[in-house]
N, C-alpha and C positions, 0 to 999 in steps of 0.2 A: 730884368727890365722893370721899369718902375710900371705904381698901376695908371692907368689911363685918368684922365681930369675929369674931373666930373663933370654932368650934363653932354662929355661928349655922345652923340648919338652912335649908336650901337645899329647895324646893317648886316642883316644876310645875304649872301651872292650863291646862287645855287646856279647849277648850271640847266637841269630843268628840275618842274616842281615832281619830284619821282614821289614813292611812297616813302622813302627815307627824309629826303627834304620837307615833306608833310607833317612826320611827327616832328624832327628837329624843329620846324618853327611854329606846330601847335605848343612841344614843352617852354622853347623862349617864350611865347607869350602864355602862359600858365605860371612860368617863373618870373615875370613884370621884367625877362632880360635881352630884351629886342625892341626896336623900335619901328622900323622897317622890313620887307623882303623883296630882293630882284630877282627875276631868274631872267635867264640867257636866253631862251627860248619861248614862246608862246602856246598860249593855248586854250585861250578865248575863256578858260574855266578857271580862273585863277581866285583864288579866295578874296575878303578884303582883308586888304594889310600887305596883299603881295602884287605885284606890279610885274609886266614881263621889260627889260629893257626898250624891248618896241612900244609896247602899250605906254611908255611913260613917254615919247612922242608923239603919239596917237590922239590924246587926249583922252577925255573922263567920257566913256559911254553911260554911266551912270547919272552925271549930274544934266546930259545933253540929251536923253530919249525921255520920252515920256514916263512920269510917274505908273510905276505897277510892271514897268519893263520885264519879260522873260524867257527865257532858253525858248528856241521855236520849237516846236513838235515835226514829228518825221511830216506830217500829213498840212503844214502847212508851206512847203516847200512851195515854189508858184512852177508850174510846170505847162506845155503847152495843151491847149483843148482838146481834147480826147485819150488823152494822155494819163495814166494808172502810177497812183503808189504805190505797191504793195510791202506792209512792213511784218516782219518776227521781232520776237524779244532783241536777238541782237543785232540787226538791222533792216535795213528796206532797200527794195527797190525801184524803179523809176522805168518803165516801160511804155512805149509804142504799141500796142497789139503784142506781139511776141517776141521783139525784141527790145532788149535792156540799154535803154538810153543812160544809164545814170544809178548810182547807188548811194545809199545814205547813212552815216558811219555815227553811229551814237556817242555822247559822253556820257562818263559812268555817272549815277549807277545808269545803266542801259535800259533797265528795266522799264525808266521814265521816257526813253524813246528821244530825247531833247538830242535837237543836230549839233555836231560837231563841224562835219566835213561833209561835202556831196561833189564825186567825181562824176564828173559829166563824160561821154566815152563818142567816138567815132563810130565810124557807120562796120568799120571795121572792129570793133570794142575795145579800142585801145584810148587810154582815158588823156582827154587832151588839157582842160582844165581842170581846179578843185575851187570850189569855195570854200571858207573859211567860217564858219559862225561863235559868234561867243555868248554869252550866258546871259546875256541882256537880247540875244535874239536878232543882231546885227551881224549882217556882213561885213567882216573886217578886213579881210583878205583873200588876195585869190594865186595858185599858181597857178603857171601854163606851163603844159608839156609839148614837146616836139612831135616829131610825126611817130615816134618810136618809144612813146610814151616816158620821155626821161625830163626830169622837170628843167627846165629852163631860167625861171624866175617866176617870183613872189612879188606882190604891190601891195602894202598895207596901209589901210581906209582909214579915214579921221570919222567921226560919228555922222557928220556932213555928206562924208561918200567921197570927200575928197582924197586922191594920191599923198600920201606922205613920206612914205619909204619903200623903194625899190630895191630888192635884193637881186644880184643875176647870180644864179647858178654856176654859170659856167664861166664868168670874170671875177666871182668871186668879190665884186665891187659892189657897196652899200650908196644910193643915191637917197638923200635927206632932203625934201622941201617942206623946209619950217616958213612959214611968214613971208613967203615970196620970195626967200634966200633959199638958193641950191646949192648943197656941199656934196659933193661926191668922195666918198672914204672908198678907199682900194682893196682893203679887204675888214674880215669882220673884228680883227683885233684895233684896227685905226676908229672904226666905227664906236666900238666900246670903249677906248680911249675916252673919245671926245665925250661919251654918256657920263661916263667918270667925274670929267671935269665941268661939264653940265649942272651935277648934281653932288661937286663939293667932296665927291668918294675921299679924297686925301685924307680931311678930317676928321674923319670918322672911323671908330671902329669896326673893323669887318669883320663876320662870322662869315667860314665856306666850307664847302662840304665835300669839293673835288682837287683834286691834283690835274686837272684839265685847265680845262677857258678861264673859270674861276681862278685857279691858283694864279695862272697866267698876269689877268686884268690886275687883281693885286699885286703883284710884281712890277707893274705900271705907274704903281704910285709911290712918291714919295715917301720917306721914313720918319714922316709929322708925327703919326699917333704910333705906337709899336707895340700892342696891345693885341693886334688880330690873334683871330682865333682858328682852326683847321676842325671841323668832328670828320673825324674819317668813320665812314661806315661799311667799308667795303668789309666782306666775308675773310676768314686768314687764307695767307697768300703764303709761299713759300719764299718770295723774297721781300725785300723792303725795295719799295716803289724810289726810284731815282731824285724826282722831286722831293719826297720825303725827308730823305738821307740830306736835300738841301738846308733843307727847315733843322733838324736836328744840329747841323753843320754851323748852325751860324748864320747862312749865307742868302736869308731870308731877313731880313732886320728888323720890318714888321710884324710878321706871326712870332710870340711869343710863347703859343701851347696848342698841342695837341690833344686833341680829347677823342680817343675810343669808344666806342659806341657797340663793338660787338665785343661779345668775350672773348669767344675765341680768340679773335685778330690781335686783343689786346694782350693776352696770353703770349701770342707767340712773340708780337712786335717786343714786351718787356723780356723774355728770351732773347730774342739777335741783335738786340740794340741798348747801349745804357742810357739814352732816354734823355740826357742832359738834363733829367727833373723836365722837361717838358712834358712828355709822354702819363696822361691821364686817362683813370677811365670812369666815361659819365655815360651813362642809359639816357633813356627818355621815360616821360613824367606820362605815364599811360591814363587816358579818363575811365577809370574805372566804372563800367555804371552802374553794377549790385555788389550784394556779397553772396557766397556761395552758397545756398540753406541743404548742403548736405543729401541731396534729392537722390533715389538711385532711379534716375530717369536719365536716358543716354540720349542724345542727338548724331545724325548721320546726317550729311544735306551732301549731296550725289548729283551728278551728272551721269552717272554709270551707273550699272546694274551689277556691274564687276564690285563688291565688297569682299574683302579678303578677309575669310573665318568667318563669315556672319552663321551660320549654321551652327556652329561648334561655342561661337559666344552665346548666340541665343538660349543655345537646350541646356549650358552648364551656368548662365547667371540669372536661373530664371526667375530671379527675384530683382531683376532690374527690366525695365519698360526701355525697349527700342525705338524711337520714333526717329523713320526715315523718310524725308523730306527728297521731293526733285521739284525743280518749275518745270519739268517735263513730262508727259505721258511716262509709266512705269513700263516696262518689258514683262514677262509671263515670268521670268528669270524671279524678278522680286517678287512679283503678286503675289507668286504660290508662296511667298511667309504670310501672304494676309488672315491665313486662319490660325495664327500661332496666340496665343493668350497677350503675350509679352512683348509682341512685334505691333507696330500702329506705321501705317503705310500711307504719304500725302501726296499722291502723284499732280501734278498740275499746279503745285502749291504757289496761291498769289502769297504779296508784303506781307499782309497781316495775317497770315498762318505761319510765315517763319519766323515773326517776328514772334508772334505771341510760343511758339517752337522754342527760342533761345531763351523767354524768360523763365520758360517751366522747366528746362533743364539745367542740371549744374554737371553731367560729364558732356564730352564729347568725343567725339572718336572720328579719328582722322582714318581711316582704313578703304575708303574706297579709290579706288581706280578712275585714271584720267584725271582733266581739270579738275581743278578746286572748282565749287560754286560760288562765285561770286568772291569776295574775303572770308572763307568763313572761318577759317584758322582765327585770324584775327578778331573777326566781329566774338569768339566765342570766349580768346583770352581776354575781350574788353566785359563779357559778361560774366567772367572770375569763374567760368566750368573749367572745369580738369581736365585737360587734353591728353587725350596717350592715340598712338600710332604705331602702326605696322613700319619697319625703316622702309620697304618697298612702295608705301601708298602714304609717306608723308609731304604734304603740299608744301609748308612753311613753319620749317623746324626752328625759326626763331624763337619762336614761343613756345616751345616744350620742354620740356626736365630733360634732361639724356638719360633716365631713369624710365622714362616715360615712353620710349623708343624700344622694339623689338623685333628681331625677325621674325617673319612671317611663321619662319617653322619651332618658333619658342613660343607661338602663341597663347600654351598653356604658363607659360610664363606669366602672362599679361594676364590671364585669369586669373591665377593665384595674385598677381599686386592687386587686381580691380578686388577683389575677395578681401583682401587683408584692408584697404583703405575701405571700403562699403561696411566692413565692422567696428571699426576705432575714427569716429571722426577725428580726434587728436593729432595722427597720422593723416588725414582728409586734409587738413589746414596745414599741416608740413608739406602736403605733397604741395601745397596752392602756390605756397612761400616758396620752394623751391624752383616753381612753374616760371614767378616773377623774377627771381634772381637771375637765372638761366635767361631771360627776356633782357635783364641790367635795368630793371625799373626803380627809376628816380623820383624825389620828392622835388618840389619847387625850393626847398630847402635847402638838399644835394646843389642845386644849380645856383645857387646867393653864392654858397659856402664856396663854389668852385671861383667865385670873383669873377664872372659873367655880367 
């Protein structure tokens, strides 16, 4: 297929804004090769540049609230007179004397406490409405639930307060009053049609990310431009997904290439399939925000007290500094390292201890038990530290070497690599290069050259 004409505009269709669809269109626009983003779904928190198909009916809460507009805070909810907040890091609640009228559902980071959602609950505590807040601090939407708490339908607000779009749940039928015209769409593919052709989709090239809704709505359009593009970024799979085997087949006329995004996946998909030369693989363009300075200062940031090996790394790398971070009160479990030379222990830790935490260290160690806190996998490969992990207490093995992975009972394995890298920095910056490969990190470069 030939390449697409210039100046046509270039559009991403996500189906929601996950943490995959996040970097794909921070790297488009790092690489100047996006022009737009839709996603499928809402969520009051959407970046600028990205639009939810609803919000582009909605209108502009940005240019219609007052200048300085902001996310609400848990504690500005309006609740009746006598009536209690009480909020934690990861949410709040909305109480009468002793009983919980309501709860309040943070958007990340959480820490900021800014509302997302607040379900309002029956005398019985079965939650019968939600409200909807977005990032400007407006109610945008609300669902209602039945007597049996199962949601019924959704009304999505204009900045005005006015009804715009009515989802029902259970008819599956989308109601549109734009401008004093009421279009009733029957279900949510007739709905996304018409957004489609609203906003010219045909024209345009589309980037997507799913073999879902997305794939779907593109299928809907005519074979004007035949250009689009698929990143698949699902994990390897043992087969080749149905849709896919479309796209490879032909019998997709628009997408013209695939591009993989994880190794692995790409790995196996260039195994079981020949690819018809569609089949590509491009990473994403990571913002890197330091360089490594070689530090043997290690980072732990925990929810758990549970660290697997910490005893046995401690007393044999004791020339490396442990600093373990919680936002939580510490257990006795951890404290009793607080008298070790080499251990530094920050129970309770606000932003700016973990923050100032990630810049002073360049390893990190993935090794503890339960949640991740917060990204911190990620927040650590954006700080270029060298991640190694237990395979039993790894959060999010996208970003690590397979090198860098052990079991739990090779531990001394992982001493010996931390030992040989902590002597030879030369090895220290292979491991790093390694760390981004394994990751598939792209240059703005990589993404021109692909003809994006």
């Amino acid at each position: 297929m030939g390449e697409f004409a210039a100046g046509t505009e270039r559009v991403l269709i996500a189906d929601t804004y996950s943490e995959d669809t996040r970097r794909l269109w921070e790297s488009l626009q790092c690489a100047g090769c996006c022009d737009k983003a839709y996603v499928l779904e809402e969520t009051g928190f959407l970046p600028d540049g990205v639009e939810s198909v609803y919000g582009y009916f909605l209108g502009s809460y940005a240019e219609s609230l007052e200048n300085g507009a902001r996310p609400r805070h848990f504690n500005e909810i309006e609740v009746p007179e006598y009536w209690e907040i009480t909020g934690t890091q990861t949410q709040a609640g909305i109480y009468d004397m002793t009983r919980e009228c309501g709860r309040i559902f943070y958007a990340e980071p959480k820490c900021k406490r800014f509302v997302k959602t607040v379900d309002w609950y029956d005398e019985r505590g079965i939650v019968r409405f939600s409200d909807h807040y977005n990032r400007y601090g407006a109610l945008y939407a609300r669902t209602v639930f039945d007597a049996q708490g199962k949601a019924v339908n959704r009304s999505y607000f204009s900045p005005e307060g006015r009804v715009v779009l009515e989802e029902n749940f259970i008819t599956k039928a989308i109601t549109l009053n734009r401008e004093g015209t009421i279009t009733i769409f029957p279900d949510k593919m007739k709905f996304l049609a018409h957004f489609a052709e609203q906003t010219e989709l045909k024209k345009k090239r589309v980037y997507y990310n799913s073999l879902s809704t997305s794939f779907f709505l593109t299928r809907l359009l005519p074979a004007e431009v035949q250009e689009d593009v698929l990143f698949w970024q699902e994990p390897e799979r043992e087969d080749v997904p149905g849709n896919m085997l479309e796209i490879l087949n032909h019998r997709t006329p628009r997408t013209s290439r695939i591009y993989v995004q994880n190794a692995a996946a790409y790995g196996k998909l260039k195994a079981v399939t020949s690819g018809n030369g569609m089949l590509r693989p491009l990473g994403y363009i990571y913002p890197f925000e330091r360089e490594n300075k070689l530090r043997p200062e290690a980072l732990i940031c925990t929810n758990s007290d549970r660290i697997e090996k910490l005893l046995e790394l401690t007393e044999t790398l004791y020339d490396v500094n442990f600093h373990i971070v919680a936002q939580t009160e510490m257990s006795k479990r951890l404290l009793a390292f607080e008298g070790r030379k080499n251990v530094f222990l920050y129970p309770a830790a606000g932003e700016s201890t973990i923050n100032r935490l990630f810049e002073r260290c360049d390893l990190y160690l993935d090794i503890n038990y339960g949640g991740e806190m917060g990204a911190s996998v990620f927040r650590a490969f954006l700080q270029n530290q060298l991640i190694w992990a237990f395979r039993e207490t790894a959060h999010n093995r996208s970003y690590l070497a397979t090198d860098h992975i052990f079991p739990s009972g090779e531990y001394q394995s992982m001493i010996a690599g931390l030992k040989r890298v902590l002597s030879d920095p030369v090895l220290w910056r292979k491991r790093l290069v390694a760390q981004q490969t394994a990751a598939m990190s792209a240059s703005a470069e990589d993404y021109r050259n692909a003809g994006l």
